[in-house]
N, C-alpha and C positions, 0 to 999 in steps of 0.2 A: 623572599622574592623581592627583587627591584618593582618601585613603584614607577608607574612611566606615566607620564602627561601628553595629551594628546587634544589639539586644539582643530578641532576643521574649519577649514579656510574657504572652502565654496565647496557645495553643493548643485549638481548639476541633473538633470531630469533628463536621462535617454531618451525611455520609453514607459508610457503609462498606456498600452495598449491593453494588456489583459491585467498584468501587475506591474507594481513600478519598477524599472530598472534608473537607478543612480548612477553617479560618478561621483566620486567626495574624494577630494584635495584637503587634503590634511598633512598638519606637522604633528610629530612624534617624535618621542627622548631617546635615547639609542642610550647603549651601555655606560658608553663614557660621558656623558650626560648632557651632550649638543644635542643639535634638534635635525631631523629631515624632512623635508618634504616628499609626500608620495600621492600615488592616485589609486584608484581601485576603483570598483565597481560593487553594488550591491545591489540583489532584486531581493525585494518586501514584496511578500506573496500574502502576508498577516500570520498568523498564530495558527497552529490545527492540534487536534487528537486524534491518538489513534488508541483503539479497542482489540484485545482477541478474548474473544469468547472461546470458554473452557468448559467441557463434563467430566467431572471423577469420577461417576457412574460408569462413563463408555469409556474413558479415556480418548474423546473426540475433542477436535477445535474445529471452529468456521471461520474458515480463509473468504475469500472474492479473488475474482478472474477479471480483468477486464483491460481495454488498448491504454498503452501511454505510448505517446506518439517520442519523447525524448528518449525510450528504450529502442523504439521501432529504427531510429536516425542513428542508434550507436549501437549496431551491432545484432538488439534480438530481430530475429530475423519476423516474424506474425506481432510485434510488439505486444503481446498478454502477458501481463503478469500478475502471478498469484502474491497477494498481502492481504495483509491485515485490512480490516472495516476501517477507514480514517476521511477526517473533513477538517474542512478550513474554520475557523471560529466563530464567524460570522458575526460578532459582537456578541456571542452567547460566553458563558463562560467556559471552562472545557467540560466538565462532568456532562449537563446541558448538551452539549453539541454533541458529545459520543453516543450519549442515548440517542438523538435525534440521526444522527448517522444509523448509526446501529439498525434503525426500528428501516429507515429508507435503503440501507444498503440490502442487510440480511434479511429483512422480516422480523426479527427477535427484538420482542419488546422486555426490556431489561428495567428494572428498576433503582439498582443500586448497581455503582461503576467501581471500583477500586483502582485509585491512581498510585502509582507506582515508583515511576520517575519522570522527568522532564528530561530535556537535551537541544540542544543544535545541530540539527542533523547536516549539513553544510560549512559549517560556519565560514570558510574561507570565500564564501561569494553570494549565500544566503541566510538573509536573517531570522529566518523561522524558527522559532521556539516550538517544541511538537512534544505534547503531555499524552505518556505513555496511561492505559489502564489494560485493566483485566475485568474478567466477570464471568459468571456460569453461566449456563444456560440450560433450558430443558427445552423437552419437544412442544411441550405445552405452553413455553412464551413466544411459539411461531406465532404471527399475526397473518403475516400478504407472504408472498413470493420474494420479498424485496425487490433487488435489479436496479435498484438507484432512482433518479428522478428523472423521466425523459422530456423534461423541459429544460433540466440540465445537462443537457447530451448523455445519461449517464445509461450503460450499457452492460450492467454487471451480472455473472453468475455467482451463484453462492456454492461454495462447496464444504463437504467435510471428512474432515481427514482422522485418520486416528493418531494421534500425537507420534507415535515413531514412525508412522509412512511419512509426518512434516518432515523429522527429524532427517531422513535417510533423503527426500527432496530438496533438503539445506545441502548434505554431502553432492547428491549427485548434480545440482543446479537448477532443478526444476524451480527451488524459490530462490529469488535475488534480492527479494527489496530488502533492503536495512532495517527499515522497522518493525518488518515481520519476522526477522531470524532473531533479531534484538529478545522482542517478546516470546518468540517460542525457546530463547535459550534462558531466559528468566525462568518461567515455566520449569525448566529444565535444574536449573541450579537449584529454585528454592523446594523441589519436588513438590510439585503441586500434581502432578500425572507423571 
């Protein structure tokens, strides 16, 4: 692979209402080896993880339900959707944060996380780095109800599924989000259920 160089030239500050959205003016090497100028935009939301909780016993997983307003603006029509437990990093590091999600979303107090892989889930307009894990669960590391934090507007149902009703909810569209089919076709390839 060609090595490129890439110098940014100004850095511009849209919006820092909830996260920051950029604008960064940058020169880049192109094949023949001049430079261009270009613009883009970039929203830094910060770092997150996400968790699915797995039983070999039942062959169950614990999804969440709950509104995203950018699904609701393109298309789902009641904006809910089912994914995986996941949170923002919050200066934690990610192992850390997925538990601490986990225990607030689901109720399931977990002790050990197994991380997986990492990714870009965006990359062409977001810079989020999103650290993938897994982990068991039993009925016996319910804690609370979970439902998220309602001082963080958080408004979540916990569910659970038996791994092929996910499976057959990937086919028919009941699950959309990227990081929840990601994790359930992991699952899937490395036959863990």
């Amino acid at each position: 692979m060609q090595d490129i160089k890439v110098n940014i030239e100004k850095t511009e500050i849209l919006s820092d209402n909830w996260y920051t959205l950029k604008k960064v003016t940058f020169n880049i090497s192109k094949k023949d080896g001049t430079g261009e100028t270009q613009s883009r935009e970039a929203y830094d939301r910060g770092n997150g993880a996400v968790i699915l909780l797995y039983n070999t016993a039942s062959g169950k997983i614990i999804l969440t339900r709950q509104f995203r307003l950018p699904t609701f603006i393109n298309g789902n029509p009641d904006g809910m959707l089912i994914e995986a437990c996941a949170g923002l990093l919050d200066n934690d590091n990610p192992e850390e944060c997925i538990k601490r999600e986990t225990e607030e979303e689901t109720g399931y107090k977990i002790s050990k996380a197994e991380k997986i892989f990492e990714a870009y889930m965006s990359p062409g307009s977001v810079t989020e780095i999103l650290h993938f894990f897994i982990a068991q669960y039993a009925a016996e590391m319910k804690m609370t109800e979970g439902g998220g934090l309602a001082d963080e507007g958080e408004n979540i149902e916990v569910l659970e599924f038996s791994f092929e009703e996910a499976l057959k909810m990937i086919d028919n569209g009941e699950i959309r989000d990227a990081k929840t089919i990601m994790l359930i076709q992991y699952l899937r390839i490395k036959n863990i259920l």
